[in-house]
C-alpha positions in Angstrom: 47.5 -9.3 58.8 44.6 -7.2 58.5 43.1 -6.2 55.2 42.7 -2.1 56.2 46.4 -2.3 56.4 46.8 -2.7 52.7 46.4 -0.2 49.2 44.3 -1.2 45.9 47.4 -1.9 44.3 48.1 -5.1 46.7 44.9 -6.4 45.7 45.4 -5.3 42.0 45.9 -7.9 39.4 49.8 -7.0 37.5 47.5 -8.1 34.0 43.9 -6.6 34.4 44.7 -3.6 36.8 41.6 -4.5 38.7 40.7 -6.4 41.6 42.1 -10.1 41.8 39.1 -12.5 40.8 39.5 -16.0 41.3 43.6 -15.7 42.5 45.9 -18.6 41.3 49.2 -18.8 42.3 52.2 -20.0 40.3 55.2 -21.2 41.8 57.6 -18.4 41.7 54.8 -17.0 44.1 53.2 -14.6 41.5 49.3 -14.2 41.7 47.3 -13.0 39.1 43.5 -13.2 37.9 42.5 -17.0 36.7 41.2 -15.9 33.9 44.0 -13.2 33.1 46.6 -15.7 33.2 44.7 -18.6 30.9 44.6 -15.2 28.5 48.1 -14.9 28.3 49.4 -18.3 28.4 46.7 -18.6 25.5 48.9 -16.4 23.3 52.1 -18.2 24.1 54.1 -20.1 26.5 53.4 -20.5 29.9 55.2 -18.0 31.7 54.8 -15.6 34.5 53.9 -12.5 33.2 55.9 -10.7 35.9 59.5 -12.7 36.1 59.0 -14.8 33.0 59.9 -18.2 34.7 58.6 -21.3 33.0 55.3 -22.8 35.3 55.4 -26.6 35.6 51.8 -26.8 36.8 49.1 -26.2 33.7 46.5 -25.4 36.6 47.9 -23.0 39.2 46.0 -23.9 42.5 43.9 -20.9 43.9 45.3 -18.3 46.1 42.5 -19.1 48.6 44.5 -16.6 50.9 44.4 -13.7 49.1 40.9 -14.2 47.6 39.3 -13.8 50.8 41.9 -10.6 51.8 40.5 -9.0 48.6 36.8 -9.8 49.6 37.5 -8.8 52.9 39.0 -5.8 51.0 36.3 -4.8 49.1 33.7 -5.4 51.9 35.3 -2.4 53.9 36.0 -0.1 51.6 32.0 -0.4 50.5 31.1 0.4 54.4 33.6 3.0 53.9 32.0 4.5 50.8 28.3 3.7 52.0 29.1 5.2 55.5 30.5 8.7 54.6 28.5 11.4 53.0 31.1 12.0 50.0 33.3 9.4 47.8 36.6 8.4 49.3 39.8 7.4 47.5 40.0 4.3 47.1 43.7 4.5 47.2 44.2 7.1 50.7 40.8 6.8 52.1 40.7 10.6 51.4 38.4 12.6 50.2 38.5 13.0 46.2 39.1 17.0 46.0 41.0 17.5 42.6 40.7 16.3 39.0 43.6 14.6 37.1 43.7 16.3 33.8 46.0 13.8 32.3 44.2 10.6 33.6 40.6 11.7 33.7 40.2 10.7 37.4 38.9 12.2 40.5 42.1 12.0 42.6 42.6 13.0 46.9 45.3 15.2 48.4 47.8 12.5 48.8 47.6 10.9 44.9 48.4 14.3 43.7 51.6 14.0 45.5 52.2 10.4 44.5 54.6 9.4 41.6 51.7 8.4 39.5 50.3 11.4 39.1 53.6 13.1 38.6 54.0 16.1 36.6 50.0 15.7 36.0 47.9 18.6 36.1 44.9 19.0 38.4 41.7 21.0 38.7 39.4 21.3 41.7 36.8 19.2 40.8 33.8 21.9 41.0 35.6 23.5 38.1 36.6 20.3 36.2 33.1 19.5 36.9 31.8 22.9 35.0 34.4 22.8 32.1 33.8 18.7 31.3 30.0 19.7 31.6 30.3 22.5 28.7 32.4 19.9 26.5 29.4 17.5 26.7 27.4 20.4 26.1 29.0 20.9 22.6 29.4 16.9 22.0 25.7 16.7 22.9 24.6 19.6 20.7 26.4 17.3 17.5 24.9 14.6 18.9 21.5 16.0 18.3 21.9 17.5 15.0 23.5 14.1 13.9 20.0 12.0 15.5 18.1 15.1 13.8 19.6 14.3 10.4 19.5 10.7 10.9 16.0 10.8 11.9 15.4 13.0 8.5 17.3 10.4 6.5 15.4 7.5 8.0 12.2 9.3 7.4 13.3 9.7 4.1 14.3 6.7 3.2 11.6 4.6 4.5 9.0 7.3 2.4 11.3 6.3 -0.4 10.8 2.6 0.5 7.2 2.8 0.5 7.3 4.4 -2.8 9.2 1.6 -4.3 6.9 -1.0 -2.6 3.6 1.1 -4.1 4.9 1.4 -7.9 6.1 -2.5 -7.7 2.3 -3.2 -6.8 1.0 -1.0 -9.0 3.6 -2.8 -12.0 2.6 -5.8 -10.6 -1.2 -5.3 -11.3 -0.3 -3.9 -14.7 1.4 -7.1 -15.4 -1.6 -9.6 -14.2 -4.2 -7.6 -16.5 -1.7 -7.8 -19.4 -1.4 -11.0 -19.3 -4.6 -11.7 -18.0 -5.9 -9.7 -21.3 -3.0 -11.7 -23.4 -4.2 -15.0 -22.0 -8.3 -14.2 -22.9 -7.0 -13.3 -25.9 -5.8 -16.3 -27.1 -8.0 -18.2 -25.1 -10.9 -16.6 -27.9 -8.4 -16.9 -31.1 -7.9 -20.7 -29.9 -11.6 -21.1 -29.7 -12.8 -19.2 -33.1 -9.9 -21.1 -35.3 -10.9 -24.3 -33.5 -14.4 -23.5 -34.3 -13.7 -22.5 -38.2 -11.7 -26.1 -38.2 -14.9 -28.1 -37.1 -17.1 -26.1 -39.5 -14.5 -26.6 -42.4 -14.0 -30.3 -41.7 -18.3 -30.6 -41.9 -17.9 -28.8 -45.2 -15.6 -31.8 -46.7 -17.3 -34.4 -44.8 -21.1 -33.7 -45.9 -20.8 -34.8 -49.5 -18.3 -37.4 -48.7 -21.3 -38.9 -46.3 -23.8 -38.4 -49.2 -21.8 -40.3 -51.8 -21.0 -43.0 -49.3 -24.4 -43.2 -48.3 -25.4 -44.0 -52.0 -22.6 -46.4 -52.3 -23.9 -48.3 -49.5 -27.3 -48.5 -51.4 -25.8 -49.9 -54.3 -23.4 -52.2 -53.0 -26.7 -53.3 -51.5 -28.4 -53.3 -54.3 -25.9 -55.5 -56.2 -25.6 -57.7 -53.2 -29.2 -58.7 -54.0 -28.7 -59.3 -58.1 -25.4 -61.2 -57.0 -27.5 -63.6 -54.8 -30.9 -63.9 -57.4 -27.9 -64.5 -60.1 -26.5 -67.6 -57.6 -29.8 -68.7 -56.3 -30.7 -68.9 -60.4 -27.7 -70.8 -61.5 -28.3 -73.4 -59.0 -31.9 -74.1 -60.1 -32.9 -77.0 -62.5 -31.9 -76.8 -66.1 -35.8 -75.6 -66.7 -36.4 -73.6 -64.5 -32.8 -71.4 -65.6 -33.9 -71.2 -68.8 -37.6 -70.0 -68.1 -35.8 -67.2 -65.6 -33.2 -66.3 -67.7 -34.4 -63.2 -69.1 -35.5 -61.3 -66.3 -32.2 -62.4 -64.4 -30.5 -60.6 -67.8 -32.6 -58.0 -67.2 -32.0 -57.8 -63.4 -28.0 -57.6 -64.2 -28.3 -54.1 -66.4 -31.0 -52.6 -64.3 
């Protein structure tokens, strides 16, 4: 059968509403988008979304069929489209003449007469065309002053930002030459108490060196008595006794 004989709605996917992508068909001969289908049985058991019955099969072979009907489908009515100077219906192949107020559609002739648009109200499109126009007229007016504001915000707030950024700096730099100033400081009290420590410990240690120097001299000095005294003792009897008064003498001097 030929594709031209069919609607939209034999091509339409029962899930999705659109056009069948990738068909699979169950067993109780529904069809429905691959992906759709994985969806649904993803949020529970694997039933047909349309009659409910239980599928056996976890990966529904591909309605090869009716994929190539719907690209067949889709082919024509883009020649259609392409072809004429104005927009068909996708649904009549009519030209799109009114508006559906309730669905927000361009609809033909024949859809306004169709149960889905029943008890819809319609406007010629010129004049839907005119009224939806001043609507976005308002929206885009509040659009504006919203991006205005915005914008003024933004511009404020990123003045604001600098500002913070140029006072955390300038803190910043205050901080470093405090403690810069802090650390010099103490860099020159270390320094001058170190310095009165040295000259303080020359102070003590001056006469301390004099009086040790002298000691040295005498314990030099009575090194040398000590050893004339020995070197005496050990002489002949004689030779003592003829000594012995300027080795006395030598011991009190």
């Amino acid at each position: 059968m030929a594709s031209n004989s069919f609607s939209v709605e034999d091509f339409s996917c029962p899930v999705c509403q659109g056009i069948f992508r990738d068909p699979v068909l169950l067993s109780c001969s529904h069809s429905f988008c691959k992906l759709c289908l994985q969806m649904v049985w993803d949020t529970g058991s694997r039933q047909c979304p349309i009659c409910r019955r239980i599928s056996s099969n976890t990966q529904p072979p591909l309605n090869l069929h009716l994929r190539n009907l719907c690209e067949t489908f889709l082919q024509k009515r883009s020649q259609r489209t392409s072809a004429g100077s104005e927009v068909l219906c996708s649904l009549h192949s009519e030209k799109l003449k009114l508006f559906c107020l309730d669905d927000k559609q361009p609809v033909c002739l024949v859809c306004q007469t169709s149960k889905k648009h029943q008890n819809h109200y319609f406007s010629p499109i010129n004049e839907a065309a005119l009224d939806i126009k001043e609507e976005l007229k308002i929206m885009l007016q509040s659009l504006r002053e919203k991006r205005k504001t915005e914008e003024e915000v933004k511009l404020r707030s990123g003045q604001a930002v600098r500002n913070i950024q140029s006072q955390a700096l300038e803190k910043e730099r205050q901080t470093q030459e405090y403690f810069a100033r802090l650390r010099k400081g103490l860099q020159d009290e270390e320094a001058a108490r170190i310095a009165a420590l040295m000259e303080k410990e020359k102070q003590m240690i001056r006469p301390m060196k004099k009086k040790i120097k002298k000691m040295s001299r005498e314990i030099s000095s009575l090194s040398d008595t000590i050893s004339a005294i020995e070197k005496q003792m050990g002489a002949d009897d004689l030779t003592f006794l003829q000594n012995y008064k300027s080795t006395v003498e030598r011991c009190y001097s």
